[in-house]
C-alpha positions as CSV (number, residue, x, y, z in Angstrom):
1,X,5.7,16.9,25.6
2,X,6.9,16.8,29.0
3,X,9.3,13.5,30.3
4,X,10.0,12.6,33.6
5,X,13.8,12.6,34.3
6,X,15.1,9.4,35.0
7,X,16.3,8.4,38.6
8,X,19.3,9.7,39.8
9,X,21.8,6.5,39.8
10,X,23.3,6.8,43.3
11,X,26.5,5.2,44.7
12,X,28.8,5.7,47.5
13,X,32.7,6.3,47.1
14,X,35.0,7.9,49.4
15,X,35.8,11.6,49.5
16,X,39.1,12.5,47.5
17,X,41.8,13.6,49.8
18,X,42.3,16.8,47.0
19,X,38.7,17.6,46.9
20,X,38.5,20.9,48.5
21,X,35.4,21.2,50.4
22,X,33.2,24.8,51.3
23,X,34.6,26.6,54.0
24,X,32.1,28.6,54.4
25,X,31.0,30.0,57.8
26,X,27.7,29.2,59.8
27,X,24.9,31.6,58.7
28,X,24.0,32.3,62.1
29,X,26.2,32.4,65.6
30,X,23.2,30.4,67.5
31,X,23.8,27.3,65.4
32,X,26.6,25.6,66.7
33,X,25.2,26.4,70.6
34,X,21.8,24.9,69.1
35,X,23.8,21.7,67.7
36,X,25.9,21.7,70.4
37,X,23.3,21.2,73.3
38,X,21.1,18.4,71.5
39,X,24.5,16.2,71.6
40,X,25.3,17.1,74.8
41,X,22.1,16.1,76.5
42,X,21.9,12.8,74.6
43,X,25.7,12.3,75.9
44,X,24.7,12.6,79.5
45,X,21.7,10.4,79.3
46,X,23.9,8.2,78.5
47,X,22.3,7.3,74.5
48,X,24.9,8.6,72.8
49,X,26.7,5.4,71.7
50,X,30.7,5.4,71.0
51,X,30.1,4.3,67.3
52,X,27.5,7.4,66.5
53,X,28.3,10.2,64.7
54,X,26.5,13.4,65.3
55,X,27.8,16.0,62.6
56,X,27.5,19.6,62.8
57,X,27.7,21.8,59.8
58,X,29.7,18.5,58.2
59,X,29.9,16.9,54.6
60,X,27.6,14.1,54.2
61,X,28.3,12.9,50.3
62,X,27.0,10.5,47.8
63,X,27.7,10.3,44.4
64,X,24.5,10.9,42.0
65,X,25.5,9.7,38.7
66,X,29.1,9.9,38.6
67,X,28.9,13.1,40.1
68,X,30.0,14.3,43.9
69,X,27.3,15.6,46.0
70,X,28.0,16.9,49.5
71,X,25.6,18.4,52.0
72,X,25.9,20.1,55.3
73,X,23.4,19.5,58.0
74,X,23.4,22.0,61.3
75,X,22.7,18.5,62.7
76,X,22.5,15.4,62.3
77,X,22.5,11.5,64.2
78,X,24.4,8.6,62.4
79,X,23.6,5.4,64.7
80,X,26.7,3.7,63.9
81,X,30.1,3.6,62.1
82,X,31.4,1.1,61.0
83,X,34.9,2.9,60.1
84,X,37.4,4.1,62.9
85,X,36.5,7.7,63.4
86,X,39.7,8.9,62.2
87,X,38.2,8.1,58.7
88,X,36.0,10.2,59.0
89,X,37.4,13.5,60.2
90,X,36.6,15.3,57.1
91,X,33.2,14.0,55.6
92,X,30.7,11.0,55.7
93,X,29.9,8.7,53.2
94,X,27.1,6.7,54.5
95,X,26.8,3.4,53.5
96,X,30.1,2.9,52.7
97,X,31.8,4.3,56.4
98,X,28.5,3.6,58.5
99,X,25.0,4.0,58.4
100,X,22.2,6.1,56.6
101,X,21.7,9.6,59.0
102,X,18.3,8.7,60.8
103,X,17.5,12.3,61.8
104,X,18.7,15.9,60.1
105,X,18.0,18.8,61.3
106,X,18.6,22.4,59.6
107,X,18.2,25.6,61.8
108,X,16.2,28.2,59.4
109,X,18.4,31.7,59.7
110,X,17.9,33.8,56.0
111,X,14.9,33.6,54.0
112,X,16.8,32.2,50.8
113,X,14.6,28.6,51.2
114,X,17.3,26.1,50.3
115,X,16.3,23.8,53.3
116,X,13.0,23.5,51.1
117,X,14.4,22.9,47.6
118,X,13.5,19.7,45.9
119,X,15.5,20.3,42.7
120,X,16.4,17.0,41.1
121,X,18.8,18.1,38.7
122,X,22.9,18.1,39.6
123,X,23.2,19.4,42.1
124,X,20.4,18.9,44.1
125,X,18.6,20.8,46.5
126,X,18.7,19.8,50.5
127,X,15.0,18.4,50.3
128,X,15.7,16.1,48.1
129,X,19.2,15.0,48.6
130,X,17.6,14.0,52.1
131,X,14.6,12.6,51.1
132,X,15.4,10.9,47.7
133,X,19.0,10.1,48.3
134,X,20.0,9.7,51.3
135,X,15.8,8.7,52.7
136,X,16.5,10.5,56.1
137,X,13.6,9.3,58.0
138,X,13.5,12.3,60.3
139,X,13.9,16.1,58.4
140,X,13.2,18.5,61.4
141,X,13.2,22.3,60.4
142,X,14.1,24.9,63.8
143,X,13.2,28.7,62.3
144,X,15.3,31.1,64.9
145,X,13.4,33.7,64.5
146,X,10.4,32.5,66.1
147,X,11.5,29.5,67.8
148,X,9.0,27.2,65.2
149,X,10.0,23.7,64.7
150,X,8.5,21.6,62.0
151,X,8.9,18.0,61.6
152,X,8.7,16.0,58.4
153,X,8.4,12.3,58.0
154,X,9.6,10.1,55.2
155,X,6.0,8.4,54.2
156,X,6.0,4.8,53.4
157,X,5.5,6.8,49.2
158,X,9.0,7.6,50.0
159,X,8.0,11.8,50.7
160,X,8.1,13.5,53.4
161,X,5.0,14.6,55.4
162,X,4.9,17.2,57.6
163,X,3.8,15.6,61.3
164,X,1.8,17.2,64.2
165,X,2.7,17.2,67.6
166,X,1.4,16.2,70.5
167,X,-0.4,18.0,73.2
168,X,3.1,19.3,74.6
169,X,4.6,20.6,71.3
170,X,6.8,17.7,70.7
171,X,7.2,14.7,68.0
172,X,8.1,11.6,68.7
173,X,11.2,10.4,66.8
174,X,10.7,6.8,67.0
175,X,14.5,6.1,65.4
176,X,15.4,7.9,68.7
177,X,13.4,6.6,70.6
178,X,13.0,10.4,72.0
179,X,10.6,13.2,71.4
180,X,12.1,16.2,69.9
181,X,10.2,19.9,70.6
182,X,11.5,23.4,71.9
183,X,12.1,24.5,75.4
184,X,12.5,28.4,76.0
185,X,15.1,29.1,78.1
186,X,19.0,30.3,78.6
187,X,22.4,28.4,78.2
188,X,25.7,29.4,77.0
189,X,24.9,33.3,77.3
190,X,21.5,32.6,74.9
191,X,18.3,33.3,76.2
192,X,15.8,31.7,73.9
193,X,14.2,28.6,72.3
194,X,16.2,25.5,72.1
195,X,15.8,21.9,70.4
196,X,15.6,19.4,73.4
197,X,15.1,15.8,74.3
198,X,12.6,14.1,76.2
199,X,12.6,10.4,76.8
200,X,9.0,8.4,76.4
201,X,8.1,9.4,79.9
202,X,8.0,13.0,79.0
203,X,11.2,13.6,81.3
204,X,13.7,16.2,80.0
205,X,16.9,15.0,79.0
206,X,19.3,17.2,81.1
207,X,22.1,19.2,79.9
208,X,25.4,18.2,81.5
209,X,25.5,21.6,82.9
210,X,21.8,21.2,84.5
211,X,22.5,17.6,85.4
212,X,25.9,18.9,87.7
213,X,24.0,21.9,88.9
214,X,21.1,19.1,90.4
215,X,24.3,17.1,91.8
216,X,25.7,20.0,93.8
217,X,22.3,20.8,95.4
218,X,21.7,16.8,96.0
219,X,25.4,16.7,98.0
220,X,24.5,20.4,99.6
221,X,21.3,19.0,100.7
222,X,22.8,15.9,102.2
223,X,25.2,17.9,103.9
224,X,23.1,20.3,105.4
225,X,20.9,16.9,106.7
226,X,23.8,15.4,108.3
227,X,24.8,18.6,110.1
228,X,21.6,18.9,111.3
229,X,21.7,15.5,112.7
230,X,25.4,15.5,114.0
231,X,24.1,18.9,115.9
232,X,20.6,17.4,117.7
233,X,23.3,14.2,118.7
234,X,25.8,17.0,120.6
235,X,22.9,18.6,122.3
């Protein structure tokens, strides 16, 4: 006879100051670029509130029956804190230091499949620490090796289902009020596909870099216009 295990009782407690978290290093050396530019170009749109968090390769814990659980997301967009972020230099415990992550996002380097595991046992798999813990409304899944993105839903069943783009190649993340998709191109010595943001217009949120780049040529533009003008005034 098979039984059904019963639900994981979950709570939320603070970190110990003693517990000694993984230090292991990135799997890949394009993920903290990758992470980097979707903050950055939320930053310089200017919807990047001062109380969000957006963690990078950083411990997001619960505690699943008595028992510490701490995951890592490559990325990941907390809307608010409700700690001083001094608090929460070393881990995350939503709920009790701010709110539930609204998106994670895991950029897909080895072929091992943890991103996909749904093991319910102690300790459990990504899947379903985001899904059935935490209830991340937004998993998003980048595979580096061919630039495919899939995006995943928490259904109203509590699962998540895997969504379909639009026309463009993007999903709309409506906690974001963004869509999400990939745009091929280079930054930071990287030539390739990166996440990026575009408002509900379908205008690209800029990079800080691109956004100053487009400010020298609107000041080098003006300049050349009103040297052109002071010279037809001294003819």
């Amino acid at each position: 006879m098979v039984t059904t295990p019963l639900p994981l009782k979950v709570t939320w407690q603070k970190l110990p100051d003693d517990y000694v978290l993984p230090d292991d290093p990135v799997d890949n050396i394009n993920q903290p670029p990758l992470a980097a530019a979707l903050t950055d170009s939320l930053a310089q749109a200017d919807r990047l509130p001062a109380t969000a968090l957006t963690p990078t390769n950083y411990a997001i814990c619960a505690t699943l029956d008595g028992k510490l659980a701490v995951k890592a997301p490559d990325w990941a967009y907390v809307p608010h804190l409700s700690v001083p972020r001094a608090e929460v230099v070393r881990s995350y415990t939503p709920q009790l230091q701010g709110d539930l992550p609204v998106v994670v996002m895991e950029f897909l380097s080895d072929t091992d499949g943890a991103e996909y595991s749904v093991k319910p046992t102690y300790p459990p798999g990504k899947w379903f620490f985001y899904e059935q813990v935490l209830c991340v409304p937004t998993y998003a899944l980048f595979n580096l090796a061919d630039d495919v993105l899939e995006v995943y839903r928490l259904s109203q069943g509590g699962r998540y289902q895997l969504q379909t783009p639009n026309a463009e190649g993007r999903y709309w993340l409506p906690e974001m009020a963004l869509f999400l998709g990939v745009w091929v191109g280079s930054r930071d010595n990287r030539e390739g596909g990166w996440l990026r943001w575009w408002d509900e217009s379908g205008n690209l949120l800029l990079w800080s870099v691109e956004a100053a780049a487009q400010e020298r040529q609107r000041l080098l533009k003006n300049a050349s216009e009103l040297l052109k003008n002071a010279s037809g005034l001294n003819v």
